[in-house]
N, C-alpha and C positions, 0 to 999 in steps of 0.2 A: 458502532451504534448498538443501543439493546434493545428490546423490545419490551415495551412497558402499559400498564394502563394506570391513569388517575383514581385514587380512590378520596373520598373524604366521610368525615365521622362524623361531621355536623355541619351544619347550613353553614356559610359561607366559611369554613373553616380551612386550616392548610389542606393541600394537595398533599397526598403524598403515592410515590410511585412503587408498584409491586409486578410481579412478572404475571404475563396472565396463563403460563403453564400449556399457552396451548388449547384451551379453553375459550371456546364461541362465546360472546360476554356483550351483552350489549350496554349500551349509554343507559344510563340511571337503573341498571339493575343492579341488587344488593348483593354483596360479595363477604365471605366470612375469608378472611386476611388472620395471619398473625402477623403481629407487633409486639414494641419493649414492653407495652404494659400488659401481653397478655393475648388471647384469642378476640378479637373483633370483629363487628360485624359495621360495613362500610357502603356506602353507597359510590356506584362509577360515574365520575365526570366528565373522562376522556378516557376514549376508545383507542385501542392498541395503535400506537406508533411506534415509532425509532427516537430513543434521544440520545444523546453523547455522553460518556460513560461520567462526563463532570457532573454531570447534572442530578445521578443516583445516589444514594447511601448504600455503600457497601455493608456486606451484605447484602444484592436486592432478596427480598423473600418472595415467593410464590404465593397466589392466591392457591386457598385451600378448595376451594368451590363454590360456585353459583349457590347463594343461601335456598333451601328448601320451604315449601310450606311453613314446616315444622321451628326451622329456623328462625323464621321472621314473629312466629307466634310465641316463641321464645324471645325474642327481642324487646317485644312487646309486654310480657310480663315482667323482665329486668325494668320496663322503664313505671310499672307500678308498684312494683318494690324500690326504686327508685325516690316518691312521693314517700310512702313507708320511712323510710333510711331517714327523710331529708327529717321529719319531723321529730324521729328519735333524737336523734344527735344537736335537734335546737334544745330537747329539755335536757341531754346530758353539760351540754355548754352552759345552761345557766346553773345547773347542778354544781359544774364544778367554777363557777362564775367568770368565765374568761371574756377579757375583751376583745370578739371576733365575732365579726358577722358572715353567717353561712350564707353561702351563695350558689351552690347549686350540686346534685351530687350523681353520681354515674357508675355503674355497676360493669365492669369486663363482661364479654358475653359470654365469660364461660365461669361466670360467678367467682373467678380466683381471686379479685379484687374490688373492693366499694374504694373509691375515691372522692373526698368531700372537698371542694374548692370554697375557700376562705377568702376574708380581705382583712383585715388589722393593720393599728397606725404603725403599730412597731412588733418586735420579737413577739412568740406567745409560747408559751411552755404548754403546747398539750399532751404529753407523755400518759397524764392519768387518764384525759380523755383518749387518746388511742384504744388504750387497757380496755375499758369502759366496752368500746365500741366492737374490740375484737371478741369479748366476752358475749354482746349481746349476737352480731351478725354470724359467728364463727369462720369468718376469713378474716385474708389481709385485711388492712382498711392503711390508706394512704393520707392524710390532710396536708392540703394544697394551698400553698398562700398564693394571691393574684393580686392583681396592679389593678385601679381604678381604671383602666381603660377594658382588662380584660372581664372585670366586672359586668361594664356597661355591657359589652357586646354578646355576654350570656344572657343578661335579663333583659335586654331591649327595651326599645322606645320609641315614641316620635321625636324628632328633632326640630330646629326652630323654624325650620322650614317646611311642616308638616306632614315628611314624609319619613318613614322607619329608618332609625336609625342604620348609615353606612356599612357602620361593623358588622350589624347585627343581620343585612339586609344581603352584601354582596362584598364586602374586603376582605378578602384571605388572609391577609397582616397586616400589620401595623407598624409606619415608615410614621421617622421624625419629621416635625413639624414647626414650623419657627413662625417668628415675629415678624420678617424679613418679609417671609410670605402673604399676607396681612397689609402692607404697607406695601408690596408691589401691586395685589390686586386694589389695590384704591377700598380699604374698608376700615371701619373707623376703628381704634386701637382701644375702644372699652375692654375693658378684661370679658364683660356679659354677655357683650356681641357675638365675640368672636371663641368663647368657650363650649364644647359642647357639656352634654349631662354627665361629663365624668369630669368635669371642671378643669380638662384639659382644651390644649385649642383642636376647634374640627379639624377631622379627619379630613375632609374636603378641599382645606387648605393646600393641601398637599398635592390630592389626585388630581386639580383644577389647576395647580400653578405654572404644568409646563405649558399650556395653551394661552393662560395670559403672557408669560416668559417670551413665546414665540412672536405673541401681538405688538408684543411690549418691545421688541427687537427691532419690530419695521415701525412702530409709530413712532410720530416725532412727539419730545417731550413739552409739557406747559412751558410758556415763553420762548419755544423756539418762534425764531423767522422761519417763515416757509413760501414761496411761492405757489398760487392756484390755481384755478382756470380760469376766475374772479380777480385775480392781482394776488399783489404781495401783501402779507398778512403777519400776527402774531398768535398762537397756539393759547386758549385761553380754557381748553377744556377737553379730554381723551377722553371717551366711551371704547375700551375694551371688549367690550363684549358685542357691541355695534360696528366695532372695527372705523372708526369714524374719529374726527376731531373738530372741534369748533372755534372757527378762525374770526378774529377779530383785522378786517379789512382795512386799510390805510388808502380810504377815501378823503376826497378833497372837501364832501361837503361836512359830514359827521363817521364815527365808524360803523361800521358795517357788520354785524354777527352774522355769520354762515357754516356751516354743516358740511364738511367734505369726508367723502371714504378715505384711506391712510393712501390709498394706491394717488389718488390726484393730487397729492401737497408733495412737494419737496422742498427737503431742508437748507436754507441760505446760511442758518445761523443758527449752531448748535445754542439750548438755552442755557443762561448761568446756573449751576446747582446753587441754593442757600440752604442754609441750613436753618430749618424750621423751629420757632420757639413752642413747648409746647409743655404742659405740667401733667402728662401722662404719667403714672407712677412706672418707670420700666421696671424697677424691680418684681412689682404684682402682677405685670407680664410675661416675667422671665420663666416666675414659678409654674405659668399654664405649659411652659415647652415639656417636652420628653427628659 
């Protein structure tokens, strides 16, 4: 086991694990770390424990120390030179007319590197632009192409259900996401519905599916037979999230609609699968997966 603490570089961003040297370090205080890209300055998300040596990347490095006054007021002025950078580099991009949209840009804390994060449909040749930029900042300068997801989760939003977006709010990474998912929680397979602002499918699809998966394990499915505490019946409606099902009764005089939790029905008769007709384009679905 080694002794580690959690740092991260940006609101919900990875974790990543450094040694804490021994060093009294409390929860959400800022910690200047080296890393590949250079000296950083990190905030702590988890206080020293033991994890198993699987869990590290070799080399663990050492936190270099608890950031200073001084430190953090330096941080602080990397992130207004930061604003600075971003708007040079929109007029050098149209200078040299390329098709790439800037998206967000980030200074090392020890000025050895600007990093500009991009998104473009395809390749981009910015070689002049680098030059350009190395001429004007006098350091590295790195440009970074990103995926529309990780776009979204720089610039944030609200989502359709208006509240900040997932990415941008609290997910540390980003896990594929299917069609499947979608079509187990019972929601409708429009491409519009079910896409978030990066015109991929939600994020939520995903973190919500093992709790439907587990409901969806003990409920009985549409058209099953099931026995209640009302008679025996036929399954004509699941509420997942209510944990419930709605039994249509095999009454003498007319049928009977009724409301049971999943725990009071059991199954007589599993229901037949069919297979649904439907003019859903799946191809224009397949495109929103990972």
């Amino acid at each position: 086991m080694v002794k580690v603490i959690g740092v991260r570089f940006r609101k919900a961003g990875k974790i990543y694990y450094f040694d804490p040297d021994n060093l009294d370090i409390e929860e959400n205080a800022s910690v200047i770390v080296e890393t590949a890209r250079g000296i950083e300055m990190g905030t702590v998300v988890l206080t020293e424990r033991e994890v198993s040596e699987e869990e590290i990347v070799s080399p663990l490095k050492k936190v270099i120390r608890v950031a200073t006054k001084e430190d953090i007021e330096h941080h602080e002025e990397n992130k207004k030179k930061e604003k600075e950078a971003f708007d040079i580099c929109l007029k050098k991009i149209k200078e040299h007319n390329l098709e790439m949209k800037l998206i967000d840009v980030e200074y090392t804390f020890d000025n050895n590197k600007i990093l500009f994060y991009f998104t473009a449909d395809g390749r981009i040749d910015f070689r002049e632009l680098v030059k350009d930029l190395a001429a004007v900042f006098k350091t590295r300068i790195e440009l970074r192409q990103i995926g529309v997801r990780d776009e979204t989760k720089m610039m944030g939003g609200i989502g359709i259900c208006g509240r900040i977006l997932c990415c941008k709010d609290f997910l540390c990474e980003f896990q594929p996401v299917s069609i499947k998912m979608a079509k187990e929680q019972g929601l409708s397979l429009n491409p519009t519905k079910i896409s978030g602002c990066c015109g991929r499918l939600m994020c939520c699809l995903k973190f919500e599916h093992n709790v439907y998966e587990e409901v969806l394990n003990r409920a009985p499915k549409v058209n099953a037979v099931v026995s209640t505490p009302a008679g025996q019946g036929v399954v004509v409606e699941t509420s997942i999230l209510k944990e419930t099902v709605k039994v249509k009764l095999d009454n003498e005089n007319e049928p009977d609609l009724k409301v049971f939790h999943i725990g009071e029905v059991k199954v007589i008769q599993d229901a037949v699968v069919q297979q649904e007709e439907t003019d859903i384009d799946m191809e224009a679905l397949k495109e929103l997966e990972d």
